[in-house]
C-alpha positions as CSV (number, residue, x, y, z in Angstrom):
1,X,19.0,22.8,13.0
2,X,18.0,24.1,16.5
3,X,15.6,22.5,18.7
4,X,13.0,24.5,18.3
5,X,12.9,23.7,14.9
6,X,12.4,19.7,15.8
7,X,9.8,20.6,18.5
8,X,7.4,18.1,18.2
9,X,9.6,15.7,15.5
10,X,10.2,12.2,16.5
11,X,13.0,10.5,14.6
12,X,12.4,6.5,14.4
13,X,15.3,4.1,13.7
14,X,15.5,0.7,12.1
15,X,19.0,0.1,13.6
16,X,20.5,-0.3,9.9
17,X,23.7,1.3,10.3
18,X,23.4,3.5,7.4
19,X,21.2,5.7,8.9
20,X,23.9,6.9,11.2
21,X,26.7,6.7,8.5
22,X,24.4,8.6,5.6
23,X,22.4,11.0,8.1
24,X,18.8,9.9,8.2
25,X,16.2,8.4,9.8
26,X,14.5,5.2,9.0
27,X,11.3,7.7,9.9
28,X,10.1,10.9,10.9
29,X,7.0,11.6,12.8
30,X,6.0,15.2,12.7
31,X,2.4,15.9,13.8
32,X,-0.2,14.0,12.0
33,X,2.3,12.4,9.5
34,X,4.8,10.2,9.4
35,X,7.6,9.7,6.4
36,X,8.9,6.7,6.0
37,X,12.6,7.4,3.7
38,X,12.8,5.2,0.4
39,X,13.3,1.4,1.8
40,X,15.2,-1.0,0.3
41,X,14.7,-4.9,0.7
42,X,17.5,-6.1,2.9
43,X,16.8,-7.6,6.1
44,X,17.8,-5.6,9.1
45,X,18.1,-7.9,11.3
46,X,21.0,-9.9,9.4
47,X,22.2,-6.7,6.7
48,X,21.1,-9.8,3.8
49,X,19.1,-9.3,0.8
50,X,17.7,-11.7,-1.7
51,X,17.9,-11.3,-5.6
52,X,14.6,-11.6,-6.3
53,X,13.1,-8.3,-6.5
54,X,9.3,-9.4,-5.1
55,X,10.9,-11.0,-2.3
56,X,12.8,-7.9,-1.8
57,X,9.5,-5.9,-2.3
58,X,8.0,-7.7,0.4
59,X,10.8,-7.1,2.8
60,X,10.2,-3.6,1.9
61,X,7.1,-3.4,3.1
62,X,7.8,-5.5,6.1
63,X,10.3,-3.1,6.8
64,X,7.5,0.3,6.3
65,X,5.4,-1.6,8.7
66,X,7.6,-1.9,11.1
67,X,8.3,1.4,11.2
68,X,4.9,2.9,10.7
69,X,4.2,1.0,13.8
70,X,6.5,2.3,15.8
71,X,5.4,6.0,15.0
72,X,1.7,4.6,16.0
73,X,0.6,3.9,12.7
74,X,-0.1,0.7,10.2
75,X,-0.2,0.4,6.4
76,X,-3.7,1.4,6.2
77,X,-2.8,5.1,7.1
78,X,-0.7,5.3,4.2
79,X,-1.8,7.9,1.8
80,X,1.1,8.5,-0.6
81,X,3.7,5.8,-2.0
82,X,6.9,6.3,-4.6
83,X,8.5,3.0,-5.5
84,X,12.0,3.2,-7.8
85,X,12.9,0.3,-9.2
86,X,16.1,-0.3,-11.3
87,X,14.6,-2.1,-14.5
88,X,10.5,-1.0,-15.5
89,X,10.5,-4.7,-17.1
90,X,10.9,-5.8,-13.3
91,X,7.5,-4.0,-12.0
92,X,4.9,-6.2,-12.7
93,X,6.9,-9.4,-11.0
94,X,6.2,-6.6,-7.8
95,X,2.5,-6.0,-8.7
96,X,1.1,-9.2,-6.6
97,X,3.1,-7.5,-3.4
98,X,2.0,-4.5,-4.0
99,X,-1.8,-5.4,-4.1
100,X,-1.3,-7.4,-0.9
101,X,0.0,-4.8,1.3
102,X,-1.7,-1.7,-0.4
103,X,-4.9,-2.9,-2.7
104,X,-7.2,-2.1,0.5
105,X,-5.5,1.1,0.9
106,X,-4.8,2.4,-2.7
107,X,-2.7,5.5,-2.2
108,X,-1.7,7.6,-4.8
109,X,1.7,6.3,-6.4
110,X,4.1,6.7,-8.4
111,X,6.7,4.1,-9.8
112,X,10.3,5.7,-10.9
113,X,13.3,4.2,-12.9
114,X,16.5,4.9,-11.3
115,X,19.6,3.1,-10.3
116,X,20.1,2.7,-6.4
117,X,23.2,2.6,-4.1
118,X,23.8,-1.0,-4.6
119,X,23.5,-3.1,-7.5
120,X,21.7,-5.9,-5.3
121,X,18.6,-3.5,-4.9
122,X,16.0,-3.7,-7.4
123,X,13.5,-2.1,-5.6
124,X,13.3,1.0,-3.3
125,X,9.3,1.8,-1.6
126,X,8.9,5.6,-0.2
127,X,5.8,6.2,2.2
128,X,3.6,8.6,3.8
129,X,1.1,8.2,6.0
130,X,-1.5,10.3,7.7
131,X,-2.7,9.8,11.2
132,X,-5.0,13.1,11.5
133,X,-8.2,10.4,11.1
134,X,-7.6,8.5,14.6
């Protein structure tokens, strides 16, 4: 891609080393917006996860907000969410999580069924978020 087509794009980094093994970043800011890629629940900071899938739900989100704070946002920009979780039956263990972080903000979301890169994630949270309104 040549630099004029990432004029403006800032690239934000969680240090996880799979973003520089896979080819991503942990977030993109490109004008008004920021994407935060599909976040998984392990801790960055030690590369651990826990097998609860709330627990790893929070993490998630601990995770987002770090990042949507480094591109000069917080969780109440957020105006778009996809979370994939491995088993539907799971969700609702997620549901108090969810309406801590997000039941002031109430994006528009959507929850998918899939299976993820490792079998110790149960839970995956994708994010947009809009900073035009500051």
């Amino acid at each position: 891609m040549s630099a004029d087509a990432l004029s403006g794009r800032r690239l934000i980094s969680s240090g996880s080393p799979f973003e520089a093994e896979i080819g991503y970043s942990r977030a993109v800011v490109q004008g008004d917006w920021i994407f935060v890629s599909g976040t998984t629940g392990f801790d960055y900071s030690t590369m651990q996860i826990d097998a609860d899938i709330a627990a790893q739900a929070e993490q998630c989100f601990a995770n987002i907000d770090t990042a949507l704070r480094a591109g000069g946002a917080s969780i109440s920009d957020v105006v778009r969410v996809h979370y994939i979780v491995t088993d539907a039956a799971l969700w609702p263990t997620c549901w108090p999580v969810t309406q801590k972080w997000l039941g002031a903000v109430r994006p528009a979301a959507t929850m998918f069924v899939a299976g993820l890169q490792d079998p110790r994630m149960k839970i995956e949270i994708e994010v947009t978020a809009y900073l035009g309104s500051k």
